[in-house]
C-alpha positions in Angstrom: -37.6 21.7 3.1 -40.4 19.2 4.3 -42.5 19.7 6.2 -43.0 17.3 9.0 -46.8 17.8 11.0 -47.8 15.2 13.5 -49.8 12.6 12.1 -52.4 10.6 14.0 -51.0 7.1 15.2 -54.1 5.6 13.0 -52.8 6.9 9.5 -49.0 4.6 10.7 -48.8 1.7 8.0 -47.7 -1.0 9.9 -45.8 -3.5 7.7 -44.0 -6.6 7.3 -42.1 -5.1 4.9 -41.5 -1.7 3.3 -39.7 -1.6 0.1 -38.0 1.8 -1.2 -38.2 1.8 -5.2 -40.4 0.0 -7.6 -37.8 -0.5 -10.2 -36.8 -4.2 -11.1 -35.4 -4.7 -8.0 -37.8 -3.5 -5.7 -41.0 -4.7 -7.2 -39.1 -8.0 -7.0 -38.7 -7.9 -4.0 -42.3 -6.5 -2.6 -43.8 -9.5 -4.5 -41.5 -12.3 -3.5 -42.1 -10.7 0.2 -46.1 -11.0 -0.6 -45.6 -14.8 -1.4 -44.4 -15.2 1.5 -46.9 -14.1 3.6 -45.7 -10.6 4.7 -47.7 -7.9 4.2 -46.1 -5.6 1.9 -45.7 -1.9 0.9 -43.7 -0.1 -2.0 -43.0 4.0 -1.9 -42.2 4.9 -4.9 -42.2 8.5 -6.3 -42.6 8.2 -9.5 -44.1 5.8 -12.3 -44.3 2.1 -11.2 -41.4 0.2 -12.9 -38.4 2.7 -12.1 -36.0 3.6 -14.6 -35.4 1.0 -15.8 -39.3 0.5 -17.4 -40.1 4.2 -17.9 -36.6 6.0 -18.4 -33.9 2.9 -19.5 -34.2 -0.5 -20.4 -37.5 -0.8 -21.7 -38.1 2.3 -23.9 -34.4 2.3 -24.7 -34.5 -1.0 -26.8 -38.1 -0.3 -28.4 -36.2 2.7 -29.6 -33.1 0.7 -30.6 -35.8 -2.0 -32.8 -36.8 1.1 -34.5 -33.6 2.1 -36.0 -32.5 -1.6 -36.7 -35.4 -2.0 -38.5 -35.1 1.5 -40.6 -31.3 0.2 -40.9 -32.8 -2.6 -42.9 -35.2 -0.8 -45.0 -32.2 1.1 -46.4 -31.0 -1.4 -48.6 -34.2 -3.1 -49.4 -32.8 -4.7 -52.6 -30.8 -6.8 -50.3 -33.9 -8.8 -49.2 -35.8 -8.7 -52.3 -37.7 -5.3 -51.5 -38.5 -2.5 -53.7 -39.2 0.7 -51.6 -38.7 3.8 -52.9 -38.5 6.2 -50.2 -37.8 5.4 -46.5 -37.5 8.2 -44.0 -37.5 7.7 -39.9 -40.5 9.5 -37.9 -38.6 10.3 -34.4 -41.9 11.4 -33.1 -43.6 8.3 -34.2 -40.6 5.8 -32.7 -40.2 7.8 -29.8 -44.4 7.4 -29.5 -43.9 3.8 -29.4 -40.9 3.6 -27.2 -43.0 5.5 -24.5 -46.3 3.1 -25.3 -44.1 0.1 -24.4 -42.9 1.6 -21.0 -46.6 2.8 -20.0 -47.9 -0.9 -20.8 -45.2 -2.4 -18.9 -45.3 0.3 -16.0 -49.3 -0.9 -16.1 -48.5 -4.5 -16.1 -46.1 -3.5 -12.8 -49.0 -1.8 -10.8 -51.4 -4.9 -11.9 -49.1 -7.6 -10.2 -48.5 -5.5 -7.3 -52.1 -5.2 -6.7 -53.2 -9.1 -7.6 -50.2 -9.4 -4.6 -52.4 -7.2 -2.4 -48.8 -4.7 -2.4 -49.4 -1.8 -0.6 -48.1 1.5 -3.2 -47.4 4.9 -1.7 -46.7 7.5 -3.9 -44.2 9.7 -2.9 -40.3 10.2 -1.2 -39.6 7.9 1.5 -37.2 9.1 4.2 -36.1 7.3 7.2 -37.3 8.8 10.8 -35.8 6.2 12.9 -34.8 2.7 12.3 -38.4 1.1 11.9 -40.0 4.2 10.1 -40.1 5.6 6.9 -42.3 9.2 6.4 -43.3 9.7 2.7 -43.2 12.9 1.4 -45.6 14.4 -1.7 -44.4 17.8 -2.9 -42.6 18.6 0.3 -45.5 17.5 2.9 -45.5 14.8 5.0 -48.5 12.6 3.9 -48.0 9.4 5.3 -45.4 7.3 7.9 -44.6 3.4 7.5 -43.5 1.3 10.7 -42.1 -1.5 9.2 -39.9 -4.8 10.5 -37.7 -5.1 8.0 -36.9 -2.4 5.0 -35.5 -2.9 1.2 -33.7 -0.1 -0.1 -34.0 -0.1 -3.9 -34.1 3.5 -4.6 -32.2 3.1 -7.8 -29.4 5.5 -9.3 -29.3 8.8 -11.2 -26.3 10.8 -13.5 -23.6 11.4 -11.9 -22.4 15.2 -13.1 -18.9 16.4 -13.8 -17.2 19.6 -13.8 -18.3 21.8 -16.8 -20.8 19.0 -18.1 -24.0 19.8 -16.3 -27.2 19.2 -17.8 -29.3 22.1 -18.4 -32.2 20.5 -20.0 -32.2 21.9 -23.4 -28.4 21.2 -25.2 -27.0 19.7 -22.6 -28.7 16.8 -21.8 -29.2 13.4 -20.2 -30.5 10.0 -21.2 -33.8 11.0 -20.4 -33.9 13.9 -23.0 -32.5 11.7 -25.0 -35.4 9.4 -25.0 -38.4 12.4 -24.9 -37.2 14.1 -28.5 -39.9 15.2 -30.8 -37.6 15.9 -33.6 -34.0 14.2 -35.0 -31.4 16.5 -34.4 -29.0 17.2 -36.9 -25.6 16.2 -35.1 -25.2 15.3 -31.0 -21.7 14.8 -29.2 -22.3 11.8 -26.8 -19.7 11.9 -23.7 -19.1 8.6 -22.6 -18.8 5.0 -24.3 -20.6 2.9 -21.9 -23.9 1.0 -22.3 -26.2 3.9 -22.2 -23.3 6.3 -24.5 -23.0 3.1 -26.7 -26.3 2.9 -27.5 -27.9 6.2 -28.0 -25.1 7.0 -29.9 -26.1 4.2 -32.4 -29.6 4.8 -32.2 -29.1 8.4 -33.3 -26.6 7.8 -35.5 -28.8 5.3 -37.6 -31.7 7.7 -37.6 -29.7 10.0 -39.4 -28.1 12.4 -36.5 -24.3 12.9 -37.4 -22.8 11.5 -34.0 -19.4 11.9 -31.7 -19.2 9.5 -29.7 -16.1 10.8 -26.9 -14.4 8.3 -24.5 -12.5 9.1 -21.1 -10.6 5.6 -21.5 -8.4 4.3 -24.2 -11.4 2.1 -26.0 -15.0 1.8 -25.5 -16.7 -0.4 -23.7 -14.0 -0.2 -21.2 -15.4 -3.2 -18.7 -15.6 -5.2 -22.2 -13.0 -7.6 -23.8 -10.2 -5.7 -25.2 -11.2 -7.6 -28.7 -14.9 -7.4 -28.4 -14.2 -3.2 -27.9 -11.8 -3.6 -30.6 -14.4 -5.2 -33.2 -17.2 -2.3 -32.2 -14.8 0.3 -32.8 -14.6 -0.6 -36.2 -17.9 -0.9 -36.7 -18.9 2.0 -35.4 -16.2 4.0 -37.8 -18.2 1.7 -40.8 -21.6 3.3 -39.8 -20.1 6.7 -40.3 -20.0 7.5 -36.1 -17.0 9.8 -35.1 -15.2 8.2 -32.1 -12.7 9.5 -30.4 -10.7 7.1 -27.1 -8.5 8.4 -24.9 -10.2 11.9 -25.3 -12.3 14.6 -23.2 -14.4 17.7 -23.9 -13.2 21.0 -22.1 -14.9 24.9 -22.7 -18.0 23.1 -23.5 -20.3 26.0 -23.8 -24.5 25.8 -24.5 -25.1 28.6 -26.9 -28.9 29.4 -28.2 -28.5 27.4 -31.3 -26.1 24.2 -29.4 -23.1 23.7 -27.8 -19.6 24.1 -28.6 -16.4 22.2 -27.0 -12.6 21.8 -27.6 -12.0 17.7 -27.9 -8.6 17.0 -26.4 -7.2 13.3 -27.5 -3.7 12.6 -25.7 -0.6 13.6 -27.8 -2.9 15.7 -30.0 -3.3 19.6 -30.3 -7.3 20.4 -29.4 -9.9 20.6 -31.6 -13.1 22.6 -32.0 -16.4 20.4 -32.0 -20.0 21.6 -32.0 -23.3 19.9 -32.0 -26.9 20.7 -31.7 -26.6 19.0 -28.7 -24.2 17.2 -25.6 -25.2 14.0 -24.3 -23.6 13.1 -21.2 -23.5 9.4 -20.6 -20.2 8.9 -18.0 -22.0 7.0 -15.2 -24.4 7.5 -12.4 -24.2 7.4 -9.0 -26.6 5.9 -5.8 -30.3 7.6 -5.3 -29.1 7.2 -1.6 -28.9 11.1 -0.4 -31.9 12.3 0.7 -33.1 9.0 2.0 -32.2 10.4 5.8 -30.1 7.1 6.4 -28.2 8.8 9.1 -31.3 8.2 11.0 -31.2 4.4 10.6 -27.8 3.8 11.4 -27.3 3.2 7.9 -23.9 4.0 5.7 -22.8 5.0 2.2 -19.7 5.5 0.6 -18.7 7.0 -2.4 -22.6 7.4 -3.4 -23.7 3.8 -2.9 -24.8 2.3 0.6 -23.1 0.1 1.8 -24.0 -3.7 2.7 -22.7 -7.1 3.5 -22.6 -10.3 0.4 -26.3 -10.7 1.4 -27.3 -7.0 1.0 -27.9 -6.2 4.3 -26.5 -3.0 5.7 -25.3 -2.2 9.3 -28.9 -2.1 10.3 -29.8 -5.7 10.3 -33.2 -5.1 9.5 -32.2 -3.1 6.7 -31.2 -4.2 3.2 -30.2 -2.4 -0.1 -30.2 -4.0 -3.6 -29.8 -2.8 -6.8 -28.1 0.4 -8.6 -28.1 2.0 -4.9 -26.1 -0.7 -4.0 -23.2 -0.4 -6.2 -21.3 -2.6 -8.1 -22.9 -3.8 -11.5 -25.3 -1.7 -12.1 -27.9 -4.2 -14.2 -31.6 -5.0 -13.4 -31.3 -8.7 -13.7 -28.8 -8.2 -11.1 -31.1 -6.6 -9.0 -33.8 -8.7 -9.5 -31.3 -11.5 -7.9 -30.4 -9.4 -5.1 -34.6 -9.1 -4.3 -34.1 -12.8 -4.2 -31.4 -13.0 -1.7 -32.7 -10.2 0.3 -35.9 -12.0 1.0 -34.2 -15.2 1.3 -32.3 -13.6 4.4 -35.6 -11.7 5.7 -37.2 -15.5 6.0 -34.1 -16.6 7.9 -32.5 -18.2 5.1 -29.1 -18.8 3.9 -28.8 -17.5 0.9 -25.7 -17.4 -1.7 -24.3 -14.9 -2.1 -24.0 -13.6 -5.8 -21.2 -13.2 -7.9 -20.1 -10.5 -10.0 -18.5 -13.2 -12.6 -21.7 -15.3 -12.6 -23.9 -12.2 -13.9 -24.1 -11.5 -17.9 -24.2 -7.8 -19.4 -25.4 -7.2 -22.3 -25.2 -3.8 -25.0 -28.0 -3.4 -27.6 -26.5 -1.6 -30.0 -25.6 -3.4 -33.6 -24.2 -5.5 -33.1 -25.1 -5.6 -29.9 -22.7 -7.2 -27.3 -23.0 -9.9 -24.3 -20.3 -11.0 -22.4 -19.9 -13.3 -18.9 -17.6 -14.1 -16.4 -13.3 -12.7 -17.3 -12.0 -11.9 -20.1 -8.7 -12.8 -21.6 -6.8 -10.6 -19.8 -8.5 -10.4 -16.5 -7.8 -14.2 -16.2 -4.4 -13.8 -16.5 -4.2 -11.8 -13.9 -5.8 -13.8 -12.0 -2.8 -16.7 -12.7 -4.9 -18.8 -15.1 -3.2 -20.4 -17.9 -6.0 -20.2 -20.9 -7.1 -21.1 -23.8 -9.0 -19.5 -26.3 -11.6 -20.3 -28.6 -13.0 -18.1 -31.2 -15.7 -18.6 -33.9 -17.0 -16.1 -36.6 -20.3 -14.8 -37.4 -18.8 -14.6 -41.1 -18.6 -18.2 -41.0 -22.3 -18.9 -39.7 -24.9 -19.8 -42.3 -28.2 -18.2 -40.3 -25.8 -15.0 -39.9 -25.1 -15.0 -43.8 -28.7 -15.8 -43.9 -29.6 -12.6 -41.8 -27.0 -10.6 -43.6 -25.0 -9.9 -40.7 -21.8 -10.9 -40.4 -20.0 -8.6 -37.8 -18.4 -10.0 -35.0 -17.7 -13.1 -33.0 -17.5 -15.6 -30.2 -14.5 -16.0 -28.1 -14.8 -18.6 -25.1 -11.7 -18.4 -22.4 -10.9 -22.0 -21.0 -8.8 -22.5 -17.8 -6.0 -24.7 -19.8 -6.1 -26.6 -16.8 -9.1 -28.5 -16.6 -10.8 -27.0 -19.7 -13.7 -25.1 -17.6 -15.4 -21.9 -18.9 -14.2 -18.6 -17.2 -15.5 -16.2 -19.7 -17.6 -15.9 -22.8 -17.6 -12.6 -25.2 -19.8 -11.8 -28.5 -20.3 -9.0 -30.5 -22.7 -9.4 -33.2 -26.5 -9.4 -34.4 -28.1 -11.7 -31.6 -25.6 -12.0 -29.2 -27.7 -10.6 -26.4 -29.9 -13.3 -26.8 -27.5 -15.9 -27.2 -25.8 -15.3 -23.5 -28.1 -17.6 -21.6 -26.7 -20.5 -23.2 -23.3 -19.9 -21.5 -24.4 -18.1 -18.3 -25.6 -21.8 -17.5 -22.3 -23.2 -19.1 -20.3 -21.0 -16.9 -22.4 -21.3 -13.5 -22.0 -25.3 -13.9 -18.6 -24.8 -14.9 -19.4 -26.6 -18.6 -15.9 -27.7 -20.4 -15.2 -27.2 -23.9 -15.5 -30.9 -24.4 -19.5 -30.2 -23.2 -19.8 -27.4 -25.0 -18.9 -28.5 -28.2 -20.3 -32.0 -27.5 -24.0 -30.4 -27.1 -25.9 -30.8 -30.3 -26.7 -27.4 -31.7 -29.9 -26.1 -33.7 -28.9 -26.0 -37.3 -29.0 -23.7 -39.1 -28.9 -21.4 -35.8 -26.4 -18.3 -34.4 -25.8 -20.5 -31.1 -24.1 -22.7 -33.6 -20.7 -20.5 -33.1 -20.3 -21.2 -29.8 -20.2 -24.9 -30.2 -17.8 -23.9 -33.1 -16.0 -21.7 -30.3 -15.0 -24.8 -28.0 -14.5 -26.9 -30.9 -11.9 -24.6 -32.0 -10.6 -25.3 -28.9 -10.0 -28.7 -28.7 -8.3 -28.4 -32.4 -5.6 -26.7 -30.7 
């Protein structure tokens, strides 16, 4: 219940621009609106940075470098090491994981403030079309009056049926990524990014891991190959995974939880852990936003908006996870940019789902672009396919890691790019390369004509085309 006591017309913020959400997308946005010469605020209600800096992307993958790097250390021989005893201090890694979000959290606030952003801490809600009221602890402490508004709010877990989160066995990513001690086994419900993931991380630090799958493979958005080759590897690093499957009778006891796993065509099985992860999607932060009051819509949990974000208030835009779609922080961040771009009466372009990279940081971690085999197909495109492998690359042999691939799909046509897929150490870093290639539509005659780095992992997608071209 809020409380909602007059306020004197003073204490109105009046704004260019009032931006919902600090998270990738909305502190891009409140600075790019700064450069231009609006003056700016940002409500947010909790830490500077979102999610994604305090709860996701950020503490997620200093957690992630932990365990690759204890994966290392337990074969030192292989590099030339002699260590006797190596053992994993969750505490410790967790301690560093929550360091990296507080310093990038900090280095948010600081570039907000050189931007002379406005912040308001608290829970915006929407009064009318032009005003926001922000809420601390259930009292009105503040109302903006603002020209134009950015929604950015952001997303949280969506819950199912007999899988809600209570905090102590059943639990979210965010417990996840608070533990004090390594727990002894976990079941992780869903084999997305965030399942994906934690499930490794766990798994390396020693947890004993089931890793369960609505869908018939994991990775589901992913290239039927690419899910195909982490499959396997996940079943070599000693992770239980289980496609085409669901939990049912899951029960928290005082010592874990306890579940029947049902695969299709199979008789149920009993499954406990210390503790249920639920990883099977989130939905919009758009509920209690009051957008009824600014002639605002949502649907199915997301609000909804035209190509150029802006909803059915014209004044009114919503980017990132709230949005729908994708949900990716360099996606957001573009949306800030098109968002703005319309504010200032521009014309932006619109962007485009196929034109966005995603990446999974797992190991081997994946990065894929544009369609995959089958989804051009679909679409009517003859293809070809080109595939090289990490096996065959001498910085991978180098590295010691030779899981995975790079498979390129060519329209047969013309020879243009319309997707690129890896799976393997480094392949999140090597996406940039063909985000470009397939935003300029690069050929495989380009591709494999560009002079790679020797000896270098972005070798293998030159080999890729080339293998192309061979055909």
């Amino acid at each position: 219940m809020h409380s909602t006591q007059q306020l004197p017309e003073a204490e109105v913020l009046r704004v260019d621009l009032a931006v919902i959400g600090s998270g990738p997308g909305g502190y891009e946005a409140a600075l790019r609106g700064a450069k231009a010469g609006m003056k700016v605020c940002i409500i947010e209600k909790a830490a500077l940075g979102g999610v994604c800096i305090n709860w996701g992307c950020i503490p997620t993958k200093a957690l992630l470098k932990s365990a690759e790097l204890f994966e290392s250390l337990k074969n030192p021989g292989t590099f030339g090491f002699s260590v006797k005893e190596v053992s994993i201090d969750l505490a410790e890694a967790i301690k560093r994981s929550r360091n990296v979000a507080l310093k990038m959290s900090k280095g948010v606030a600081f570039m907000l403030r050189r931007s002379e952003v406005e912040v308001l801490q608290g829970e915006a809600r929407f009064s009318s079309p032009n005003d926001l009221d922000v809420y601390r602890e259930g009292t009105r402490v503040a109302r903006v009056h603002a020209r134009h508004i950015i929604i950015a709010s952001g997303s949280r877990p969506r819950l199912f049926p007999g899988l809600e989160p209570d905090g102590n066995h059943i639990i979210t990513s965010r417990e996840a990524l608070a533990m004090k001690s390594l727990p002894g086994s976990m079941i992780v419900v869903g084999g997305g990014a965030i399942g994906v993931e934690l499930a490794w991380f766990y798994a390396m630090a020693g947890t004993a891991v089931t890793l369960v799958e609505m869908m018939p493979r994991l990775l589901p958005l992913e290239d039927e190959e690419i899910s195909a080759v982490l499959l396997r590897s996940f079943q070599k690093a000693g992770i239980t995974v289980a496609v085409g499957a669901k939990l049912e009778g899951v029960k928290a006891t005082g010592e874990g939880v306890t579940a029947l796993l049902t695969v299709d065509g199979r008789e149920p099985q009993p499954l406990s852990a210390d503790y249920l992860l639920v990883a099977i999607g989130v939905t919009g932060n758009c509920a209690d936003l009051g957008l009824e009051h600014a002639g605002v819509e949502s649907a199915r949990g997301f609000v909804v908006t035209d190509p150029l974000c802006r909803t059915a208030a014209g004044h009114i835009f919503a980017i990132g996870d709230v949005r729908g779609g994708m949900l990716l922080a360099h996606k957001a961040s573009a949306e800030a940019a098109i968002a703005i771009s319309a504010i200032k009466g521009g014309t932006p372009e619109p962007l485009e789902d196929s034109m966005i990279p995603r990446c999974v940081y797992a190991e081997p971690s994946v990065a894929s672009i544009g369609l995959s085999e089958k989804q051009a197909e679909e679409r009517g495109y003859s293809v070809k396919v080109g595939r090289s492998m990490f096996a065959a690359s001498g910085k991978a042999n180098a590295y010691g890691n030779l899981e995975g691939l790079v498979k390129l799909v060519f329209n047969a046509a013309d020879d243009r790019l319309l997707g690129a897929h890896l799976i393997g150490h480094g392949a999140v870093e090597l996406i940039g390369e063909l985000t470009l290639a397939r935003r300029l539509e690069v050929t495989a005659g380009l591709l494999a004509g560009t002079v790679h780095a020797h000896p270098t992992l972005s070798e293998t997608i030159r080999e890729a085309a080339e293998s192309v071209l061979q055909e």
